[in-house]
N, C-alpha and C positions, 0 to 999 in steps of 0.2 A: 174238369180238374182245375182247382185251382193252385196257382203259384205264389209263395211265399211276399213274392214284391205286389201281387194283385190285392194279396187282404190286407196288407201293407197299403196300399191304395186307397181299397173301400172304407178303411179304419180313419184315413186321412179327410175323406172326401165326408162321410159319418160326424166326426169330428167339427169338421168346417161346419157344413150345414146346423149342428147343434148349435155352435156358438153365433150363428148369423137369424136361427127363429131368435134365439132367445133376448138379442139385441132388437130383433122388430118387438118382440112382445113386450118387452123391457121399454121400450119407448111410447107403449100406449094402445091399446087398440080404441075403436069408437065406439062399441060394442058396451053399452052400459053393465050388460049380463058376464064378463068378463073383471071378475073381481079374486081377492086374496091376492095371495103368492104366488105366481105361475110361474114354475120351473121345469127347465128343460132338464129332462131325466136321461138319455140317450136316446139314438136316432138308426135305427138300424134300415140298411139301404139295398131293395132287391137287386139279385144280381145284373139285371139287365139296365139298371138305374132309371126305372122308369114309377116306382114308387119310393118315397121312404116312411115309415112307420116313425112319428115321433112320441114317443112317450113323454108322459107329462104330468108332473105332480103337484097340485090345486093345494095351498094350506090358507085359512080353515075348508076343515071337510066339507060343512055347510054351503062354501061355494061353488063345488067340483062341478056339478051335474048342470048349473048354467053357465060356467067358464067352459066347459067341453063344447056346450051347445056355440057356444060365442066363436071361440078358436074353429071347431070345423065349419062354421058360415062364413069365415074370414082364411080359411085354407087357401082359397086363392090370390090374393091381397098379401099375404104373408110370405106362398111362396115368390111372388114378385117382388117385392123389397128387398126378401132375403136374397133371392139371386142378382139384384145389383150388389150386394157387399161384399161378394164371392166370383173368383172368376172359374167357372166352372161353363162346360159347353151347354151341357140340356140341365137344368133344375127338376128335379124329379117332384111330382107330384106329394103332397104330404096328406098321410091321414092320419089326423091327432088320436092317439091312445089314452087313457088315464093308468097311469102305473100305479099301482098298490104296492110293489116293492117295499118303498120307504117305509108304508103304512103298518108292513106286516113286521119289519125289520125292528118298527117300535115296538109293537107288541108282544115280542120274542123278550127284548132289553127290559120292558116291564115286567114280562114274566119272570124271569134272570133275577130283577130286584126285587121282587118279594117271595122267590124262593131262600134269595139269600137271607131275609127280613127274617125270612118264619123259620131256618135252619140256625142253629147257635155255631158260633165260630169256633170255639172251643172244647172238643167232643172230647179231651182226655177225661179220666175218670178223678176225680176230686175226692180230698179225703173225707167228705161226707158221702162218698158214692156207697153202697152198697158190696161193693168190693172189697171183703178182709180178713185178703190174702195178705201174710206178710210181702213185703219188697224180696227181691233175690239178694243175698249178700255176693259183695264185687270182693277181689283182691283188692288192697292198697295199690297204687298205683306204684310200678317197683320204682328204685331213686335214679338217680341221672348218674353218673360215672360208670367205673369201674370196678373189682374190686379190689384195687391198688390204691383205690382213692379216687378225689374228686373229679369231676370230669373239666376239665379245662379246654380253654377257644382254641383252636386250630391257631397254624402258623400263620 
């Protein structure tokens, strides 16, 4: 079971770790196969803190498949660095993931924009529409006062 102050913890200690790969990987690796954007996507931490899973998102796509291969032959290199910029007791091993998340996240928002593309904003019926029914007649709208007279402002 856990406790509200331990995922509190693991969320800290998660946290930490993200922010310290991504200042090692931000500074260089030597790894010529280690190219694009490499960002640290989240970092989720076994319980026993004896792995973390780091997710990892490659921009352009084109580079993913040899930055992966770079980042996990540099797994250990990495998490050495990163555990000097963190005071943490044991460094949990890391094994790089490639997230798709973001990937798919875009292709949802493309879809979204060209549904809205191919749907018209304006679906009421126009007086070219095919529809001709007359309008419903309204009442006038009745007058403001009374029927004493006009209505006048308050005290």
């Amino acid at each position: 079971m856990t406790t509200p102050h331990s995922s509190h913890r693991m969320e800290k200690v998660e946290s930490t770790i993200a922010r310290a790969v991504q200042q090692v990987i931000a500074r260089g690796l030597q790894d010529p196969r280690a190219g694009g954007l490499i960002s640290v996507v989240r970092v989720d931490v076994s319980p026993d803190m004896a792995t973390a899973m780091v997710f990892i998102s490659v921009y352009p796509e084109e580079k993913q498949e040899l930055s992966m291969h770079a980042l996990r032959h540099a797994a250990k290199h990495i998490r050495r660095e990163a555990s000097e910029l963190m005071a943490i007791r044991k460094m949990p091993s890391l094994d790089f993931r490639l997230d798709l998340s973001l990937k798919r996240q875009a292709e949802v928002f493309d879809a979204l924009a060209k549904a809205r593309q191919s749907t018209p904003v304006d679906t009421a019926p126009t007086s070219d529409s095919a529809n001709t029914s007359p309008a419903p007649e309204r009442d006038p709208p009745a007058p403001l006062g009374t029927a004493d007279g006009p209505a006048t402002e308050g005290p």
